[in-house]
TIVO-958020 format. One record per residue (C-alpha): chain; residue number from 1; x, y, z. Coordinates in Angstrom, 2 decimals. Layout:
// residues N
+----+-----+---------+---------+---------+
: ch :   i :       x :       y :       z :
+----+-----+---------+---------+---------+
:  A : NUM :       X :       Y :       Z :
...
+----+-----+---------+---------+---------+
This chain:
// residues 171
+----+-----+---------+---------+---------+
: ch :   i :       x :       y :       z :
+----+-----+---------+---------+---------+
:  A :   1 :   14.42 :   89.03 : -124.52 :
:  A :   2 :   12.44 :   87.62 : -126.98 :
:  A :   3 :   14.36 :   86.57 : -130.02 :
:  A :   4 :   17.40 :   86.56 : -127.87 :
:  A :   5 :   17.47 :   83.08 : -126.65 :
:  A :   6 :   20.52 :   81.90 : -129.12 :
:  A :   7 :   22.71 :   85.18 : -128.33 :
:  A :   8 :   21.67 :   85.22 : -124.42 :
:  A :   9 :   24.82 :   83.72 : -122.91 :
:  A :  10 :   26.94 :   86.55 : -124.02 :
:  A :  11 :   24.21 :   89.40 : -124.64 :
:  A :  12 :   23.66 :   89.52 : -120.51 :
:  A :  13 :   26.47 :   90.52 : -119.84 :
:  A :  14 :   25.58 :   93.92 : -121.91 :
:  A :  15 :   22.53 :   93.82 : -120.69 :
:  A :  16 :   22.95 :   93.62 : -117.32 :
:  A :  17 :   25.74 :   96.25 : -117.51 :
:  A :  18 :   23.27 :   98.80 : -119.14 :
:  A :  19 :   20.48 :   97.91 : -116.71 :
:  A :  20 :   22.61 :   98.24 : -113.28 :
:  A :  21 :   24.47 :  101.42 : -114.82 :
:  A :  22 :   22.83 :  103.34 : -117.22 :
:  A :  23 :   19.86 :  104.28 : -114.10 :
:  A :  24 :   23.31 :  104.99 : -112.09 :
:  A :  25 :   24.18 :  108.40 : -114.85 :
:  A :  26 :   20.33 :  109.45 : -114.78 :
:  A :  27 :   20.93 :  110.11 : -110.62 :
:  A :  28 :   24.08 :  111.34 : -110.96 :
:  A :  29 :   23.08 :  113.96 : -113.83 :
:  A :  30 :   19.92 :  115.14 : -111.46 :
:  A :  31 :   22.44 :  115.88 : -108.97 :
:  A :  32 :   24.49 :  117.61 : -111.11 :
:  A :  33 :   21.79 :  119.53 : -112.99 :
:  A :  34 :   20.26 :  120.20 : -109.03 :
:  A :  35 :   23.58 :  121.10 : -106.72 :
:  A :  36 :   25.86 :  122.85 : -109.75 :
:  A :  37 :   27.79 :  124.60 : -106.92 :
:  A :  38 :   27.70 :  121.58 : -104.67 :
:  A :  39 :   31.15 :  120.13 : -103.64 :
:  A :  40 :   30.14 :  116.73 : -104.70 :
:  A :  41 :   29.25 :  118.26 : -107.76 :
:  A :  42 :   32.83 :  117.37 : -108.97 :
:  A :  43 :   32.35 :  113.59 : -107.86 :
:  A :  44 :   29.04 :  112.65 : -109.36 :
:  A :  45 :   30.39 :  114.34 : -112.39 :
:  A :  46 :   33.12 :  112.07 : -112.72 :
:  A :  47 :   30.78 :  109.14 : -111.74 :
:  A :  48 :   28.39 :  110.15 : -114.39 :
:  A :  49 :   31.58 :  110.51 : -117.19 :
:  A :  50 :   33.25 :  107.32 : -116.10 :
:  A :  51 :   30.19 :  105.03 : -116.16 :
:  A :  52 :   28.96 :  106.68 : -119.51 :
:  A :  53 :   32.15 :  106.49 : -120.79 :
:  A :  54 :   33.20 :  103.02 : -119.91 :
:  A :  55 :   30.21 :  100.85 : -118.57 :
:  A :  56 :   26.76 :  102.49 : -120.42 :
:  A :  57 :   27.28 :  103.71 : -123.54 :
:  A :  58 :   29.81 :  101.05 : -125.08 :
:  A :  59 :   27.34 :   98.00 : -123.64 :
:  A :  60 :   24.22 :   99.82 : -125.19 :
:  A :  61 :   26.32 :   99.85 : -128.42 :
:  A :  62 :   26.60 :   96.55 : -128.00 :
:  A :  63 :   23.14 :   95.91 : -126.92 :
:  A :  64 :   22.16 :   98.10 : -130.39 :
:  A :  65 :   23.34 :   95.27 : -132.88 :
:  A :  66 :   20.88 :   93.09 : -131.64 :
:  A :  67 :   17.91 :   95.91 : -131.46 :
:  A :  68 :   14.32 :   94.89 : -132.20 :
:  A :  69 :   13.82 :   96.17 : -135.91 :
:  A :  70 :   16.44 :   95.03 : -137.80 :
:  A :  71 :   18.62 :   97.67 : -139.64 :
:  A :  72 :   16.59 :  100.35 : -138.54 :
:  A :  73 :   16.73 :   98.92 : -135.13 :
:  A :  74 :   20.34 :   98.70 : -135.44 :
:  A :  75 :   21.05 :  102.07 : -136.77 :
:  A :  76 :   19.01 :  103.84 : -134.19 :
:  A :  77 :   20.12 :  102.65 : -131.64 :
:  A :  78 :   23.94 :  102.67 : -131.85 :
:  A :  79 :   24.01 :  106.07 : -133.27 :
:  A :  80 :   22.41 :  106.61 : -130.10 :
:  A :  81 :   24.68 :  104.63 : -128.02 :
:  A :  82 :   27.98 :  106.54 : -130.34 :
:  A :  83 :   26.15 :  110.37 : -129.79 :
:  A :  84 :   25.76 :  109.46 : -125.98 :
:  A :  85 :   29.72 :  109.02 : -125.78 :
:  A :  86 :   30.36 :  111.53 : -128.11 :
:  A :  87 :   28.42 :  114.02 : -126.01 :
:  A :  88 :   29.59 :  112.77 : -122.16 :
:  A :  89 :   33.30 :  113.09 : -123.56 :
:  A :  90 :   32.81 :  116.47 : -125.42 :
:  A :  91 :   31.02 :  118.03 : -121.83 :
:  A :  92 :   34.21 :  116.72 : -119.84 :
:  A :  93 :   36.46 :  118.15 : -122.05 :
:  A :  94 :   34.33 :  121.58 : -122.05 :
:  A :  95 :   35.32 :  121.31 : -118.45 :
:  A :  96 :   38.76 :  120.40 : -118.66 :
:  A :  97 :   39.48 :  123.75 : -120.61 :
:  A :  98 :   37.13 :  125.42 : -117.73 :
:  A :  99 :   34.59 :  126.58 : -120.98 :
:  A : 100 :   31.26 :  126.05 : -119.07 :
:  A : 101 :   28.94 :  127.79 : -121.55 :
:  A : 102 :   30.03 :  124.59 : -123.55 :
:  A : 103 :   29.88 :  122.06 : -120.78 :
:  A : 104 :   26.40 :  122.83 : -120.14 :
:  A : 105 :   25.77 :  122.62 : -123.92 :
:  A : 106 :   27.31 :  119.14 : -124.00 :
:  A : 107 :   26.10 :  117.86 : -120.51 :
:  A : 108 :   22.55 :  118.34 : -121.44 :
:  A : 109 :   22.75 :  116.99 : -124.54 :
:  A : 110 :   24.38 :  113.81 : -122.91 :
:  A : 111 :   21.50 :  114.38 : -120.52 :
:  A : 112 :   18.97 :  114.47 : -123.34 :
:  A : 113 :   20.27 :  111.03 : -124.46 :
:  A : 114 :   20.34 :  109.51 : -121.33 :
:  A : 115 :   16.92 :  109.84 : -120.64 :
:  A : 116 :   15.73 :  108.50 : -124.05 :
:  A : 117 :   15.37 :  104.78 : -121.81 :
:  A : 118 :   12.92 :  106.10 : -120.23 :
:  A : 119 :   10.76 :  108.34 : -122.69 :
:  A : 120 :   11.49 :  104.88 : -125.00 :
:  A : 121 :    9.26 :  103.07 : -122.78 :
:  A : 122 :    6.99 :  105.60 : -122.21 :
:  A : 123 :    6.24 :  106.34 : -125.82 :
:  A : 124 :    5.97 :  102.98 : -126.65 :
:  A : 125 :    3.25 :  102.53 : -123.88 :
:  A : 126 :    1.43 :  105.69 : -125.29 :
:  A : 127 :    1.93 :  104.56 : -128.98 :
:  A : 128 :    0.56 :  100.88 : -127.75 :
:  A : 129 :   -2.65 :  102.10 : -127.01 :
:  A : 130 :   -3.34 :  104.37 : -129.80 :
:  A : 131 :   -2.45 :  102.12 : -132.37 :
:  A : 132 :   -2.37 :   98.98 : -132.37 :
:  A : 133 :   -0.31 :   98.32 : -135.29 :
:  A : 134 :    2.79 :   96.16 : -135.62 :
:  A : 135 :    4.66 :   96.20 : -132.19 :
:  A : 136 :    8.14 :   96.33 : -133.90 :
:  A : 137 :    6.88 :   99.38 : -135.93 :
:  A : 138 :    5.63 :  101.02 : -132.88 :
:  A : 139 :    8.84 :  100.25 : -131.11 :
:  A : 140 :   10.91 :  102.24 : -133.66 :
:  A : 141 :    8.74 :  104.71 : -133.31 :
:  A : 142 :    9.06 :  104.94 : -129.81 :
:  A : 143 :   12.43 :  104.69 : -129.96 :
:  A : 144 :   13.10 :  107.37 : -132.31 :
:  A : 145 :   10.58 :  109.95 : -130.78 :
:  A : 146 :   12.48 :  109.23 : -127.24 :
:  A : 147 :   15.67 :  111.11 : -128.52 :
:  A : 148 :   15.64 :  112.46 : -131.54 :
:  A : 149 :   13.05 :  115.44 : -131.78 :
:  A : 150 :   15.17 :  116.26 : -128.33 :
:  A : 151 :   18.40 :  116.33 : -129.70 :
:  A : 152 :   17.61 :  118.29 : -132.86 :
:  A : 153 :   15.69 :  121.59 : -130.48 :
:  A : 154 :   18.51 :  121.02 : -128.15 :
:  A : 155 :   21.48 :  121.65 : -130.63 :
:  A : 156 :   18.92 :  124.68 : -132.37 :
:  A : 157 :   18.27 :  126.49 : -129.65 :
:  A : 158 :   22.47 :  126.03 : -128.52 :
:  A : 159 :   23.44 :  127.14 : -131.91 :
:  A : 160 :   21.02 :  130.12 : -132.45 :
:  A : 161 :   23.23 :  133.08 : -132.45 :
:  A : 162 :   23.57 :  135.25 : -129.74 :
:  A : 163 :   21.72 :  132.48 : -127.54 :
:  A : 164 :   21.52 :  132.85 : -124.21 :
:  A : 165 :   19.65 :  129.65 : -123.88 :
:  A : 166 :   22.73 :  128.23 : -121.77 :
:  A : 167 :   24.07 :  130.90 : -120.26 :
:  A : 168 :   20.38 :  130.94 : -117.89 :
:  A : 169 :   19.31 :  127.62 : -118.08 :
:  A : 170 :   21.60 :  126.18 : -115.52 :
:  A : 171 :   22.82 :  128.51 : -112.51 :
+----+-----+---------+---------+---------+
């Protein structure tokens, strides 16, 4: 929060929605990824879609446009915020049309992004104590290496042809 004094009084409220809800999609995509022929599968599933959809996403989007780093900060950051949307809605469409080879294509990818909170602060632990350059620096760095590289041999390996990558990874 530090920089974030002036902005506070409305920035919590972003804030506090990401922190209590963005945790909330990691359990509920565990469970999904865990109990696919569960009954509740269905339920956390729409949990998961609604609080990406309406509570995570669009507060880490606005969370992004006060990001440590500036520009770079700022770009990072929403595009992840925009690709975690754009991925939750795209796997409950999949769904809705009943094509599961794409759901689990989209869900993981949503997945992927999802998770990049907590590689974030990983990597930016691990990049802390082997360099000890410029914080901000090593928090784009972080931030970057906690999604990206991901994403990119996610969507290869789901568009090489004839994959099967999807069709096994998930029973």
């Amino acid at each position: 929060m530090i920089g974030k004094e002036d902005i506070f009084s409305y920035y919590q409220f972003a804030l506090y929605t990401h922190i209590v809800f963005a945790p909330i999609t990691i359990l509920c995509a565990l469970y999904q990824m865990v109990f696919t022929k569960s009954k509740f599968h269905l339920i956390t599933g729409k949990v998961y879609v609604f609080t990406v959809l309406f509570l995570a996403a669009p507060s880490g989007l606005i969370m992004s446009f006060y990001a440590i780093g500036g520009l770079t900060g700022i770009i990072l950051f929403s595009t992840l915020s925009i690709l975690w949307f754009f991925y939750t809605l795209k796997s409950y469409v999949s769904i809705r049309n009943n094509d599961i080879v794409s759901h689990k294509k989209w869900a993981i990818g949503s997945f992927i992004l999802a998770n990049s909170a907590i590689l974030l602060r990983v990597n930016n632990l691990i990049l802390h104590y082997i360099d000890h350059t410029e914080p901000v620096s090593n928090y784009l760095i972080a931030g970057f290496l906690s999604w990206v590289p991901f994403l990119i041999i996610h969507e290869i390996l789901a568009n090489i042809k004839k994959s099967h990558y999807f069709k096994n990874l998930v029973p």
